[in-house]
N, CA, C and O atoms as CSV, one atom per row, in Angstrom:
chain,resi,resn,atom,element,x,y,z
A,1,UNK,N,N,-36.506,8.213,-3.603
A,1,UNK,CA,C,-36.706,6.864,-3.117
A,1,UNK,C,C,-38.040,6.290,-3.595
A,1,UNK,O,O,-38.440,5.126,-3.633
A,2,UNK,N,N,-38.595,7.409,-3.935
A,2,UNK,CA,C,-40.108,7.045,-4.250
A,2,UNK,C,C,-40.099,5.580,-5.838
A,2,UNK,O,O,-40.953,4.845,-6.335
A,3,UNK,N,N,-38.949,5.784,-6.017
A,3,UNK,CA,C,-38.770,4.778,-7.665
A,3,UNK,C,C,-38.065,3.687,-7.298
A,3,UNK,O,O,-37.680,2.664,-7.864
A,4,UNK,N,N,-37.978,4.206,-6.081
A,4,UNK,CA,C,-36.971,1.958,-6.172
A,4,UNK,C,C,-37.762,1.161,-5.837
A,4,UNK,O,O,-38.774,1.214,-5.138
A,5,UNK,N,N,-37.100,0.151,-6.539
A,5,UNK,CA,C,-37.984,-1.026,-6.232
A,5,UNK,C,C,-36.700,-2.198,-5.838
A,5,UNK,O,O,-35.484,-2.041,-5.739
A,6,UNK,N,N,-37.585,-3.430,-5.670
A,6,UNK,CA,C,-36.904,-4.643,-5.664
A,6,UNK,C,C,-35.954,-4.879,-6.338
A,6,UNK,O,O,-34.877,-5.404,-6.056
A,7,UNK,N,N,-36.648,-4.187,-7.947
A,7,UNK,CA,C,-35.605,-4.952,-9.059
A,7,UNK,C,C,-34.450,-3.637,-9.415
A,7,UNK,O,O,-33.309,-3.897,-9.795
A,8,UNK,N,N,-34.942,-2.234,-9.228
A,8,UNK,CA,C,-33.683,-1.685,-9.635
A,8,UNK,C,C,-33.172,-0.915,-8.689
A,8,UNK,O,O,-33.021,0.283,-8.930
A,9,UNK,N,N,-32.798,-1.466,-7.403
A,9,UNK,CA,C,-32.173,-1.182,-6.395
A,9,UNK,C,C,-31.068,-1.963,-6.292
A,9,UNK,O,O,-31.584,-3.081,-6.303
A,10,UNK,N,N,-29.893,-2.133,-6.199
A,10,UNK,CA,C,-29.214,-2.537,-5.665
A,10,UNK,C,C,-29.159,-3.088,-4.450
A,10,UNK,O,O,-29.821,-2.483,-3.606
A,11,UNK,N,N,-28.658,-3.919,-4.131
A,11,UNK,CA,C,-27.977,-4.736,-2.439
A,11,UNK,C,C,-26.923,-3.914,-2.146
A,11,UNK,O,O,-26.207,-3.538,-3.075
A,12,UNK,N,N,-26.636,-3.473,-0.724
A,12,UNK,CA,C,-25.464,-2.662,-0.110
A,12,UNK,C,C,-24.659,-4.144,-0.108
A,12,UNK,O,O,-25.042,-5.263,0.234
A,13,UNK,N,N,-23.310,-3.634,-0.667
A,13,UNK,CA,C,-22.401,-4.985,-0.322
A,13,UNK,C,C,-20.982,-3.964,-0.545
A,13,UNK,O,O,-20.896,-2.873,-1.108
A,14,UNK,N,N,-19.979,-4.763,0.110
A,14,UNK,CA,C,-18.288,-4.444,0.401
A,14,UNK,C,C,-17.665,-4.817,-0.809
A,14,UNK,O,O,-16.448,-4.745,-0.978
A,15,UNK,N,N,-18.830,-5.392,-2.031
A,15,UNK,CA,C,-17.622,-6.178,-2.680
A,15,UNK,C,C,-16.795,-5.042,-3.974
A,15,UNK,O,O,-17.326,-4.311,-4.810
A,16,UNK,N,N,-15.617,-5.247,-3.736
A,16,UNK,CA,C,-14.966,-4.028,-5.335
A,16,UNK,C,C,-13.836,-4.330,-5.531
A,16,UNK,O,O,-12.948,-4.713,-4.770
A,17,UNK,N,N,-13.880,-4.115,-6.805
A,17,UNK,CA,C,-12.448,-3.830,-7.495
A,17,UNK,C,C,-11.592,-3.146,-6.844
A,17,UNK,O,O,-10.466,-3.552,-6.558
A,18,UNK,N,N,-12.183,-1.741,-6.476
A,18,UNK,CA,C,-12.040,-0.458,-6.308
A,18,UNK,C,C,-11.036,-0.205,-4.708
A,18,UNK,O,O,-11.513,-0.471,-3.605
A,19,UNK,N,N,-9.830,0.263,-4.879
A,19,UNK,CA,C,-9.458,0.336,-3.307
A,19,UNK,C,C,-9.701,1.522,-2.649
A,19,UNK,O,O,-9.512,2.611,-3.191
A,20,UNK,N,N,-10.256,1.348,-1.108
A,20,UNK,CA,C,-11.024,2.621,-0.738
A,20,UNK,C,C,-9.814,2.988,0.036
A,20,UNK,O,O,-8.952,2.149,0.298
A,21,UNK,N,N,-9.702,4.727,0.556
A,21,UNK,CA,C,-8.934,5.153,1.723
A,21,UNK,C,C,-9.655,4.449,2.939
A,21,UNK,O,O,-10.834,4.098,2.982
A,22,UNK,N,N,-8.598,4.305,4.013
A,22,UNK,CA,C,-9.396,3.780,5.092
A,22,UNK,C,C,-8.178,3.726,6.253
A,22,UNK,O,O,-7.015,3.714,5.852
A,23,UNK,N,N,-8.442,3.695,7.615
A,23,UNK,CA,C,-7.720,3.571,8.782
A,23,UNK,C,C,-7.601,2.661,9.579
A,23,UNK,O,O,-8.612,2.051,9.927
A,24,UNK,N,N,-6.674,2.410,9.954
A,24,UNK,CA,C,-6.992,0.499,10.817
A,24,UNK,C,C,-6.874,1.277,12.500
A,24,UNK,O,O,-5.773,1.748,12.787
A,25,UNK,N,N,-7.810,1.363,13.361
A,25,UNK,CA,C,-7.978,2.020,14.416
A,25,UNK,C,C,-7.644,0.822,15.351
A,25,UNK,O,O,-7.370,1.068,16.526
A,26,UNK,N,N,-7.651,-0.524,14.876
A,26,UNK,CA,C,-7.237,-1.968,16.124
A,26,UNK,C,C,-7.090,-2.863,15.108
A,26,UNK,O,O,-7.404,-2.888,13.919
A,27,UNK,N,N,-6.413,-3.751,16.034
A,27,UNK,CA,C,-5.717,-5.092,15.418
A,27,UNK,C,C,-6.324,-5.970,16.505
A,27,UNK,O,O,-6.086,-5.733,17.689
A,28,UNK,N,N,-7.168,-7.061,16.093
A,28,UNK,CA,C,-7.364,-8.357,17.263
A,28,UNK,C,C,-6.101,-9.296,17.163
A,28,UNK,O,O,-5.329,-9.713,18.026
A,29,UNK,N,N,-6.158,-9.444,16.049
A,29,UNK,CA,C,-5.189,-10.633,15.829
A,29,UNK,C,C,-4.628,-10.724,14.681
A,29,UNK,O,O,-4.856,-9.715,14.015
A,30,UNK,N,N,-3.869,-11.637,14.046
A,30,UNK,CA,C,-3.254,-12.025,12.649
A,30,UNK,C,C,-4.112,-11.787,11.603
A,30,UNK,O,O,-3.559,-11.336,10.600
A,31,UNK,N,N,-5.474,-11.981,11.529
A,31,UNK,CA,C,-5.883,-11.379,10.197
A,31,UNK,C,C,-6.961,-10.516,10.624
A,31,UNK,O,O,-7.508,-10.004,9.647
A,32,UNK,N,N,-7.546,-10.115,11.908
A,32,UNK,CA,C,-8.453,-9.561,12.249
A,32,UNK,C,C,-8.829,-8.247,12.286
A,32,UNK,O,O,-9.939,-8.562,12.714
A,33,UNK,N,N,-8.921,-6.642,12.196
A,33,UNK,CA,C,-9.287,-6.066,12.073
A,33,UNK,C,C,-9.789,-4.925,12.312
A,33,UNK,O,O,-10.622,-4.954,11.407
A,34,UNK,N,N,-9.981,-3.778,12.886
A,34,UNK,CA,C,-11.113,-2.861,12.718
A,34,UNK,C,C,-10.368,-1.075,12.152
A,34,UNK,O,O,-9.443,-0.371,12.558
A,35,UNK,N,N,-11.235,-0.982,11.221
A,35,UNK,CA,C,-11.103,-0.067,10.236
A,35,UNK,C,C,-11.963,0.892,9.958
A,35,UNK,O,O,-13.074,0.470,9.639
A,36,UNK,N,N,-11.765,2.654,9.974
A,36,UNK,CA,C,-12.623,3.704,9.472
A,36,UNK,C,C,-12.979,4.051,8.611
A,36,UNK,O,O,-11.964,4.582,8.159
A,37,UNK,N,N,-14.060,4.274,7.586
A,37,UNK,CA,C,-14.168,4.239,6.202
A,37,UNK,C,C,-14.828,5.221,6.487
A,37,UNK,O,O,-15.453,5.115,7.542
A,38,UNK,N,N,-14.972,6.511,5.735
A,38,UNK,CA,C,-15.569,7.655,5.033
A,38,UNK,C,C,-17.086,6.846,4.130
A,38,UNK,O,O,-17.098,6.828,2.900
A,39,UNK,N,N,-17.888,6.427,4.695
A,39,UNK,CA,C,-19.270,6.911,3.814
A,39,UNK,C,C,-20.063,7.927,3.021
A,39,UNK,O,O,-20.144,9.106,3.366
A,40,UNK,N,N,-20.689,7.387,1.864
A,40,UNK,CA,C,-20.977,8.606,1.180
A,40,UNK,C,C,-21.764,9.496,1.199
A,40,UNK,O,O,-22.057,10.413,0.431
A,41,UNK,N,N,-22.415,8.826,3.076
A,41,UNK,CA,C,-23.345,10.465,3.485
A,41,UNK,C,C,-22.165,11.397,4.074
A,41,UNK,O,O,-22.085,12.624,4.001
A,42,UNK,N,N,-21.669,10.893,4.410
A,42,UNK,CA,C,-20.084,11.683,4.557
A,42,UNK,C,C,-19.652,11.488,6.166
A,42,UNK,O,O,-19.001,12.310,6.810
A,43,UNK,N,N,-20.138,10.273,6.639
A,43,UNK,CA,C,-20.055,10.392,8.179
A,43,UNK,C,C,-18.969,9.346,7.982
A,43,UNK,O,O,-18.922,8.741,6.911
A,44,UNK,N,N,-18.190,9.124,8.843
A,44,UNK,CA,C,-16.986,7.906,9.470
A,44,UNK,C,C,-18.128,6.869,10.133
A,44,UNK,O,O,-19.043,7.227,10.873
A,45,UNK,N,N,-17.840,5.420,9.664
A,45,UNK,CA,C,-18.419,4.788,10.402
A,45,UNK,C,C,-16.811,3.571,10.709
A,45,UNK,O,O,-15.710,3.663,10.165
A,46,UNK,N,N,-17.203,2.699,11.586
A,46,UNK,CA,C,-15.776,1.659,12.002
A,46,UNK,C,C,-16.580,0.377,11.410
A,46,UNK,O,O,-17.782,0.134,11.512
A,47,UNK,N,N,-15.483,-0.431,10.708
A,47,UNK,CA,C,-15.590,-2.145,10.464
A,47,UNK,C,C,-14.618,-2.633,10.782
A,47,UNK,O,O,-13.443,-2.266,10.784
A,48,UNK,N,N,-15.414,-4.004,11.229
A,48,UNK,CA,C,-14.814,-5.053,11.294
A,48,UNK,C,C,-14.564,-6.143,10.113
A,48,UNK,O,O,-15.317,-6.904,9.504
A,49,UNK,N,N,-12.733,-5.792,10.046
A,49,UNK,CA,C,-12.277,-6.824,8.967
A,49,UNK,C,C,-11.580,-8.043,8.758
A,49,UNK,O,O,-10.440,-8.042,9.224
A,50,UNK,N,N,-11.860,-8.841,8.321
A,50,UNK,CA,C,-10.966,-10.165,7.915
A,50,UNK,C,C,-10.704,-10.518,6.901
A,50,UNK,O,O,-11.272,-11.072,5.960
A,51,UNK,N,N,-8.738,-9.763,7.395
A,51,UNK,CA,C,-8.109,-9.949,6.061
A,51,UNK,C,C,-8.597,-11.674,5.171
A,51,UNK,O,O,-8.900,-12.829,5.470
A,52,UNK,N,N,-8.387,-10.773,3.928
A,52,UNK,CA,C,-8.921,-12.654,3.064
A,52,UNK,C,C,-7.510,-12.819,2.993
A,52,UNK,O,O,-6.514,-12.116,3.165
A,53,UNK,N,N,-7.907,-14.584,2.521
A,53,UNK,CA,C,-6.561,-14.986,2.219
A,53,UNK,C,C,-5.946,-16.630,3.186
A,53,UNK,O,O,-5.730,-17.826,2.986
A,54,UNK,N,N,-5.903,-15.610,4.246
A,54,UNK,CA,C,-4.883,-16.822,5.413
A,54,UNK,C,C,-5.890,-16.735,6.552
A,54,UNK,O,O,-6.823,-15.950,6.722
A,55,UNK,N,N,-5.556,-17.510,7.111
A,55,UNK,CA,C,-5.654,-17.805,8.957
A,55,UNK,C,C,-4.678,-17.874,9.973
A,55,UNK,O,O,-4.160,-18.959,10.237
A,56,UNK,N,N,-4.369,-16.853,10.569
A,56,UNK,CA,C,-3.903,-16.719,11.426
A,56,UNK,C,C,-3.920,-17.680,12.461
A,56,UNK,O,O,-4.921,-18.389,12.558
A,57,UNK,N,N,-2.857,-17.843,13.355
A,57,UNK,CA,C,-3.231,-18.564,14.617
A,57,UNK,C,C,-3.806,-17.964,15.543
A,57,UNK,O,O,-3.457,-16.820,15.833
A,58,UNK,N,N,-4.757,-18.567,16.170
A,58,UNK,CA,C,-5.782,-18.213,16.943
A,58,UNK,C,C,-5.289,-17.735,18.452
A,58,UNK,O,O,-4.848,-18.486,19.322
A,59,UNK,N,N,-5.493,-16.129,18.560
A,59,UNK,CA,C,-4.643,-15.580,20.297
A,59,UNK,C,C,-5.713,-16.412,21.135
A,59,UNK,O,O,-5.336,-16.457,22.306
A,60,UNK,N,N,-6.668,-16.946,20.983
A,60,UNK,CA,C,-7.550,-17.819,22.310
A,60,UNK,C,C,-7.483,-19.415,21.991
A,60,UNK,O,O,-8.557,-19.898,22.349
A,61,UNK,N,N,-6.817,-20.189,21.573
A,61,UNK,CA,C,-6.659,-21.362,21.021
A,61,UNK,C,C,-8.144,-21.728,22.069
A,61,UNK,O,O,-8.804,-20.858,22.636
A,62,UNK,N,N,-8.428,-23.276,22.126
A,62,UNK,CA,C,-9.238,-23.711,22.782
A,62,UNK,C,C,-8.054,-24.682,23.879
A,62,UNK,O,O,-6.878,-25.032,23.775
A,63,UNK,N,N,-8.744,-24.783,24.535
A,63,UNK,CA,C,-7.855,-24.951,26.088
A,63,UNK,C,C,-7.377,-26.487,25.730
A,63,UNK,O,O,-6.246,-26.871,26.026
A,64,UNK,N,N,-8.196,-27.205,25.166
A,64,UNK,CA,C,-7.503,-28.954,24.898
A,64,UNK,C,C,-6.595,-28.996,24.018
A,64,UNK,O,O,-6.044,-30.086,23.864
A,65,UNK,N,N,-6.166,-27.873,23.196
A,65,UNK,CA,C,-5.404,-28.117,22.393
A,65,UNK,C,C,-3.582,-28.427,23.118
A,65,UNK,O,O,-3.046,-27.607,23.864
A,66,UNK,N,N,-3.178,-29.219,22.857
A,66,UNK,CA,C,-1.897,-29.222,23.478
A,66,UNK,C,C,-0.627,-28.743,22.696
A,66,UNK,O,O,0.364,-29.454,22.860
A,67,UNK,N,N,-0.523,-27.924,22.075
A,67,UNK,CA,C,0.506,-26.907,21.733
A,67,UNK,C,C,0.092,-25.763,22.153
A,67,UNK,O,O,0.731,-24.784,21.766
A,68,UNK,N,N,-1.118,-25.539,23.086
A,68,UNK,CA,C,-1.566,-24.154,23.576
A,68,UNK,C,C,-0.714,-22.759,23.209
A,68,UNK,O,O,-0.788,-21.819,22.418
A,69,UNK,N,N,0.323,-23.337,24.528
A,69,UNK,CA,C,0.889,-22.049,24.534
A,69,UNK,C,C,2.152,-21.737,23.323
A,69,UNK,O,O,2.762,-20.670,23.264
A,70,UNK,N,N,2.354,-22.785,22.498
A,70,UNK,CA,C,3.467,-22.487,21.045
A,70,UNK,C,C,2.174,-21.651,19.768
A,70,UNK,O,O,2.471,-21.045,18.739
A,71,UNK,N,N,0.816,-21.909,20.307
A,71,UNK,CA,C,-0.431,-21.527,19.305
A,71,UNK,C,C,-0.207,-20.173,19.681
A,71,UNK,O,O,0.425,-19.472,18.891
A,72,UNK,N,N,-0.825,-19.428,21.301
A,72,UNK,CA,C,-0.838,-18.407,21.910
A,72,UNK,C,C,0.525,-17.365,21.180
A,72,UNK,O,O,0.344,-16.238,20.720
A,73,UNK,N,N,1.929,-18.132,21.238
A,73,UNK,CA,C,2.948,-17.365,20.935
A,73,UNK,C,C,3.335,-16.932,19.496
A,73,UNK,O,O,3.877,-15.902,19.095
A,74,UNK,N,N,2.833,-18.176,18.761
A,74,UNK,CA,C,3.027,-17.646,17.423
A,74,UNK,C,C,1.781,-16.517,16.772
A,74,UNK,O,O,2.015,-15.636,15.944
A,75,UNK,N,N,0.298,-16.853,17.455
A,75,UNK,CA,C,-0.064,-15.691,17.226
A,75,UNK,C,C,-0.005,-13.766,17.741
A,75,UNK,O,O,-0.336,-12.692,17.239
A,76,UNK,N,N,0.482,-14.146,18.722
A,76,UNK,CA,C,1.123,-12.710,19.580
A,76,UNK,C,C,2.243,-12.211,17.990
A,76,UNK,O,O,2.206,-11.208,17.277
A,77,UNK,N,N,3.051,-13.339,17.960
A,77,UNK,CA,C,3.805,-12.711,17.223
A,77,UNK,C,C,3.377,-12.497,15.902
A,77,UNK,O,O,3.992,-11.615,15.303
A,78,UNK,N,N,2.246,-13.229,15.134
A,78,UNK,CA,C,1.742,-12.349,13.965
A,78,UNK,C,C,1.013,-11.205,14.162
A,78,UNK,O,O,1.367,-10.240,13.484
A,79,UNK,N,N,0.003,-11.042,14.980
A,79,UNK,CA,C,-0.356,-10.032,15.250
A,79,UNK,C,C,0.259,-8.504,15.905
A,79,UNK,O,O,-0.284,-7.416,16.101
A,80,UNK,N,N,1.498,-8.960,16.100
A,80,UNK,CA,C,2.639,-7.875,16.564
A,80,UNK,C,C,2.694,-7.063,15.083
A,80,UNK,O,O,2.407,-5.928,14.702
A,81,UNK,N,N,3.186,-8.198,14.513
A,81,UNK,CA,C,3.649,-8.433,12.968
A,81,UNK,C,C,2.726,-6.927,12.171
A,81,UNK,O,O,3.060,-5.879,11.620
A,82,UNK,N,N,1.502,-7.589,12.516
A,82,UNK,CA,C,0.429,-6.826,11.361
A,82,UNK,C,C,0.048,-5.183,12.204
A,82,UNK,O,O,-0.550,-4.246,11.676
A,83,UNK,N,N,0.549,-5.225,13.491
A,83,UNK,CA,C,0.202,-4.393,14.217
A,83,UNK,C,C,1.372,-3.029,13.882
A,83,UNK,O,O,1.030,-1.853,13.762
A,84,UNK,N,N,2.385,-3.404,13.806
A,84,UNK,CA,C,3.574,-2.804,13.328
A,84,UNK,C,C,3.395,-2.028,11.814
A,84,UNK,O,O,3.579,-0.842,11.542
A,85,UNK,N,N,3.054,-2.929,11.116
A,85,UNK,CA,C,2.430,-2.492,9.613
A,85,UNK,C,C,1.375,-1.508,9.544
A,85,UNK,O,O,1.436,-0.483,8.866
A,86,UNK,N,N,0.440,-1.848,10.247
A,86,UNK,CA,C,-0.592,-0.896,9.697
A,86,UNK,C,C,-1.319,-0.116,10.797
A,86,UNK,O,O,-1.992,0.879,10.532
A,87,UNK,N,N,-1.158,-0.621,12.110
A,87,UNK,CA,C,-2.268,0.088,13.399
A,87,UNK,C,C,-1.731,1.452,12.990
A,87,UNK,O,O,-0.622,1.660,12.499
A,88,UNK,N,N,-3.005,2.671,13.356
A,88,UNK,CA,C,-2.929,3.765,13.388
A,88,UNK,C,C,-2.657,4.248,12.049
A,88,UNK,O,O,-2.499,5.469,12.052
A,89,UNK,N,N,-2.526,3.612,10.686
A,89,UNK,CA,C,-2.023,4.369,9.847
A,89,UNK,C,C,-3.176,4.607,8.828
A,89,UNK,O,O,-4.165,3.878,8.757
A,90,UNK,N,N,-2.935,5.791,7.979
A,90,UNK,CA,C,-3.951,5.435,6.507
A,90,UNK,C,C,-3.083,4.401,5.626
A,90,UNK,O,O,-1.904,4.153,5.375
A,91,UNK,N,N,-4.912,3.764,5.179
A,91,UNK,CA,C,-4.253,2.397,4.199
A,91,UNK,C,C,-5.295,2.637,3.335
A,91,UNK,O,O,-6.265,3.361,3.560
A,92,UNK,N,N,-5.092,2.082,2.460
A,92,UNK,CA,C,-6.552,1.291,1.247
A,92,UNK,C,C,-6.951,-0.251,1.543
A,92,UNK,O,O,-6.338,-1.246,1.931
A,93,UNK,N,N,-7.960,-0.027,1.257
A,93,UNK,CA,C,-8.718,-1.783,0.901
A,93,UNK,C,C,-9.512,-1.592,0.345
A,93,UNK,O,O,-10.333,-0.707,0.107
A,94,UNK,N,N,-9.082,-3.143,-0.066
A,94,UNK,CA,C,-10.038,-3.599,-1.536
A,94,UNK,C,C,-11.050,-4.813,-0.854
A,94,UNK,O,O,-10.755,-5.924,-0.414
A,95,UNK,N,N,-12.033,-4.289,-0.934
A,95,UNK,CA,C,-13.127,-5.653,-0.205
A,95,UNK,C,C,-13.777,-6.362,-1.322
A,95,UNK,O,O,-14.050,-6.061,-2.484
A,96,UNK,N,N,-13.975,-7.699,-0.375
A,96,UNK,CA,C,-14.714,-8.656,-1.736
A,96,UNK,C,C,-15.678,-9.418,-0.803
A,96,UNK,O,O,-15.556,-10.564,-0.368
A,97,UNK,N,N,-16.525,-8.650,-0.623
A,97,UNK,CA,C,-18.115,-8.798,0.108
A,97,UNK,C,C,-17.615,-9.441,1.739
A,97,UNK,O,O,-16.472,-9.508,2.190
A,98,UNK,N,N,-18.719,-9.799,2.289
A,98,UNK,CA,C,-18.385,-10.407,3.608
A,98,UNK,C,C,-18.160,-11.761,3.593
A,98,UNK,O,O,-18.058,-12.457,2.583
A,99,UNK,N,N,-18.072,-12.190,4.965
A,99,UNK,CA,C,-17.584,-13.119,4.933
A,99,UNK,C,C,-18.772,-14.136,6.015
A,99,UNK,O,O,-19.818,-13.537,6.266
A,100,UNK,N,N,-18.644,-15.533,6.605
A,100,UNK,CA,C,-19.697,-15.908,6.887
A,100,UNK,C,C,-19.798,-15.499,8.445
A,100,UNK,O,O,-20.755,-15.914,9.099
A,101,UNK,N,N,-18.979,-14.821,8.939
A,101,UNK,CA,C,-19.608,-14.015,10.374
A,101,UNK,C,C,-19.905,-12.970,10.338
A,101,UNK,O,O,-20.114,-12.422,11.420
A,102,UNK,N,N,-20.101,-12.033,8.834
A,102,UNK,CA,C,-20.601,-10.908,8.778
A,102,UNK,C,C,-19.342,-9.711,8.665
A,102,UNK,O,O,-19.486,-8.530,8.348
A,103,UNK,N,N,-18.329,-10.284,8.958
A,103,UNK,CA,C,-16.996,-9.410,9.280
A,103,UNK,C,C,-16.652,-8.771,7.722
A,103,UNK,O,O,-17.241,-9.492,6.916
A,104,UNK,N,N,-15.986,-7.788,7.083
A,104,UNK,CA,C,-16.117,-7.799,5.683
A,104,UNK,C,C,-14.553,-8.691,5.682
A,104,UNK,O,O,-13.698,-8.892,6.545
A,105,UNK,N,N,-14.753,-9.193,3.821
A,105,UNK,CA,C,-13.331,-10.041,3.857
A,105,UNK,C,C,-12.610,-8.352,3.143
A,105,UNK,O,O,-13.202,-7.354,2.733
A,106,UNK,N,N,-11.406,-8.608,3.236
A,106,UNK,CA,C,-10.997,-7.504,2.664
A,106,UNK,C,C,-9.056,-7.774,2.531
A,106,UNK,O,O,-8.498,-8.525,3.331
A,107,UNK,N,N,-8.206,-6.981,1.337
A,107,UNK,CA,C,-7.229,-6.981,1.521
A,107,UNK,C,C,-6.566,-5.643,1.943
A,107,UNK,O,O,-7.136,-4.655,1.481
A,108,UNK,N,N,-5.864,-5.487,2.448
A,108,UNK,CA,C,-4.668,-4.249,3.044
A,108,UNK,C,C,-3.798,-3.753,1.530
A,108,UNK,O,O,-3.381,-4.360,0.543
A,109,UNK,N,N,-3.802,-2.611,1.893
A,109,UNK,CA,C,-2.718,-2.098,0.673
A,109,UNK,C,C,-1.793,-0.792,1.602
A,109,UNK,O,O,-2.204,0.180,2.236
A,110,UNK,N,N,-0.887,-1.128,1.424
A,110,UNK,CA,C,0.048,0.634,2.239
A,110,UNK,C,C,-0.466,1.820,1.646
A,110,UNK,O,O,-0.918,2.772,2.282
A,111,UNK,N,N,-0.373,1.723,0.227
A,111,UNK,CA,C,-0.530,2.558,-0.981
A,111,UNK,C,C,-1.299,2.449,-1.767
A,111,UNK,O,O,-1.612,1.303,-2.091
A,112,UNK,N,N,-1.905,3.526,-2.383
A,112,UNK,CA,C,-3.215,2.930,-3.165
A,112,UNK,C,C,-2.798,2.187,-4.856
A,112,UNK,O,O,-3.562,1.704,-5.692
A,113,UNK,N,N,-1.335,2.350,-4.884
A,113,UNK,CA,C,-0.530,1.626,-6.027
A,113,UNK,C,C,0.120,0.776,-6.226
A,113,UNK,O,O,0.669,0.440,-7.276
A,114,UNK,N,N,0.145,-0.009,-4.496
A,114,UNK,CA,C,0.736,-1.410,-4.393
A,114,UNK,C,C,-0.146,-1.977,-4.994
A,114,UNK,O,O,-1.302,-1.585,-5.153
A,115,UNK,N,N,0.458,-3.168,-5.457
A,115,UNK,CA,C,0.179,-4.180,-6.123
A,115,UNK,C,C,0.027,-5.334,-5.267
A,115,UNK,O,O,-0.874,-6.169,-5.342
A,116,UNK,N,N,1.360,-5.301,-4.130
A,116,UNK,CA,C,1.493,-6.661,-2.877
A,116,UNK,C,C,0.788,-5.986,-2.010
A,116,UNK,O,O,0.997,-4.782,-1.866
A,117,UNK,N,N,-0.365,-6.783,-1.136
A,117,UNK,CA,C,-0.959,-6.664,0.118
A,117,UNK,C,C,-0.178,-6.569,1.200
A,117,UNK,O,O,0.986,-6.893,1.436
A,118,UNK,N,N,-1.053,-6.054,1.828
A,118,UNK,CA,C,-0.541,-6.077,3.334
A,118,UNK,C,C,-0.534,-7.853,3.569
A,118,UNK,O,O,0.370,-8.556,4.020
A,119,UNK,N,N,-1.740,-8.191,3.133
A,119,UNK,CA,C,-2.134,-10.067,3.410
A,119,UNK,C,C,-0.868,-10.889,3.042
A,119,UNK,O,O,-0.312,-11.757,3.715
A,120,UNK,N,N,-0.490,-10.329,1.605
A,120,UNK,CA,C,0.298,-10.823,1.147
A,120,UNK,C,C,1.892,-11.206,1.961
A,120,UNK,O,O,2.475,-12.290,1.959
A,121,UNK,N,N,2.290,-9.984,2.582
A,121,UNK,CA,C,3.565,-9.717,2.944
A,121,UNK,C,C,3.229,-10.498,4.729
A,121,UNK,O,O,4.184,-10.741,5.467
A,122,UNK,N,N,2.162,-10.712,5.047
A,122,UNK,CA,C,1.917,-11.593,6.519
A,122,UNK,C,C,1.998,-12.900,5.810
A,122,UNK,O,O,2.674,-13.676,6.486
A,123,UNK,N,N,1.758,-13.202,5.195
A,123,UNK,CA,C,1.612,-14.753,4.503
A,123,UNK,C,C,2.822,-15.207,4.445
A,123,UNK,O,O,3.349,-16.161,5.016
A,124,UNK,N,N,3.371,-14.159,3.429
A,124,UNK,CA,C,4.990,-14.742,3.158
A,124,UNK,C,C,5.498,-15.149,4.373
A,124,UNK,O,O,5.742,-16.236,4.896
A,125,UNK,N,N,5.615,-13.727,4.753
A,125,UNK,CA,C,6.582,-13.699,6.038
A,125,UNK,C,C,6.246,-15.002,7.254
A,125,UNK,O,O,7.152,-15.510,7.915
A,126,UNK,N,N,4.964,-15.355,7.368
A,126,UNK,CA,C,5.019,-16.221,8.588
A,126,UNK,C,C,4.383,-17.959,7.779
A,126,UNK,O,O,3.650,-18.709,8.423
A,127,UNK,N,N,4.796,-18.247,6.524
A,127,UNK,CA,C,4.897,-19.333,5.573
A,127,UNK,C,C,2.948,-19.598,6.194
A,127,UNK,O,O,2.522,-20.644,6.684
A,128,UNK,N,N,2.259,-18.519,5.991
A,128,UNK,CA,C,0.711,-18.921,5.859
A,128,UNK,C,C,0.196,-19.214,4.464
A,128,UNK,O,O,0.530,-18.643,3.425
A,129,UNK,N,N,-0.959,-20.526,4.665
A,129,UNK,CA,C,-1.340,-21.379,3.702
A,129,UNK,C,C,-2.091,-19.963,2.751
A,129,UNK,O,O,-2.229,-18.860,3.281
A,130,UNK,N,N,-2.452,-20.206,1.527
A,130,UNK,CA,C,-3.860,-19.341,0.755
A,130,UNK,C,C,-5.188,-20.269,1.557
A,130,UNK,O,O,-5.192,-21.495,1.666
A,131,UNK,N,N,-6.003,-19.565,1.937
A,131,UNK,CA,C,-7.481,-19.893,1.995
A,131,UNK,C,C,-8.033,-19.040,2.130
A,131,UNK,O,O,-7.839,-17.986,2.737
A,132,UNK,N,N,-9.573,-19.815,0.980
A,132,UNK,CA,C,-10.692,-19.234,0.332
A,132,UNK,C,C,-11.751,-19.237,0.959
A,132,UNK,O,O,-12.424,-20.172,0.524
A,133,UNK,N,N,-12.379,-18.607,1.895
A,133,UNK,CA,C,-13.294,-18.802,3.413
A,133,UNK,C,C,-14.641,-17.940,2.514
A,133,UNK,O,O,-15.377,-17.241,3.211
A,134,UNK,N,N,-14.837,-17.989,1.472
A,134,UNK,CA,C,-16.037,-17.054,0.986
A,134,UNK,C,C,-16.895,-17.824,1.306
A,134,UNK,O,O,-18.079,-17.540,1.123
């Protein structure tokens, strides 16, 4: 450590090509998140992720909204959706740095040789827009 400096140190960041093994230990919601990653001191640490891509409907809408409870239901049911797919299982992701609450953005893979996301196959399936929240 005694040789790094400013300039030839790197920044710790999520962002890669590269898809890592990883575990989805909870689901908040439709694109929300939390996941175990193997670090390379070799300890498990947990993140919080947001799938890139879409926006989910929000399980806490704000109370003035007046489709409340059609908001409340359609997100129960994406998040069923994504909960079915991946809670408890090993997955890969491919992260592409954070996002502006700090959460990492990241996509889902079943397999480390899919090609279609997990993001992907919630999108289709529940006709969600693409958005670019970097």
């Amino acid at each position: 450590m005694e040789d790094c400096t400013a300039d030839n140190t790197p920044f710790f960041t999520f962002n890669s090509p590269h898809k890592i093994k990883c575990k989805v230990v909870s689901v908040y919601d439709g694109d929300t998140c939390n996941i175990v990653l193997k670090h390379d001191c070799g300890n498990y640490y947990q993140w919080k992720v947001r799938l890139f891509g879409y926006n989910a409907p929000e399980i806490r809408p704000l109370l003035k909204e007046e489709n409340r409870d059609d908001i409340i239901k359609n997100a129960k049911e994406v998040r069923d959706f994504l909960m079915e797919l991946v809670l408890g299982k090993i997955l890969f992701i491919k992260c592409s740095g954070n996002g502006k609450y700090g959460r990492v953005l990241g996509e889902l893979y079943l397999n480390e040789d899919d090609e279609e996301s997990v993001n992907k196959v919630v999108m289709d399936k529940f006709n969600l827009e693409f958005v670019d929240y970097k």
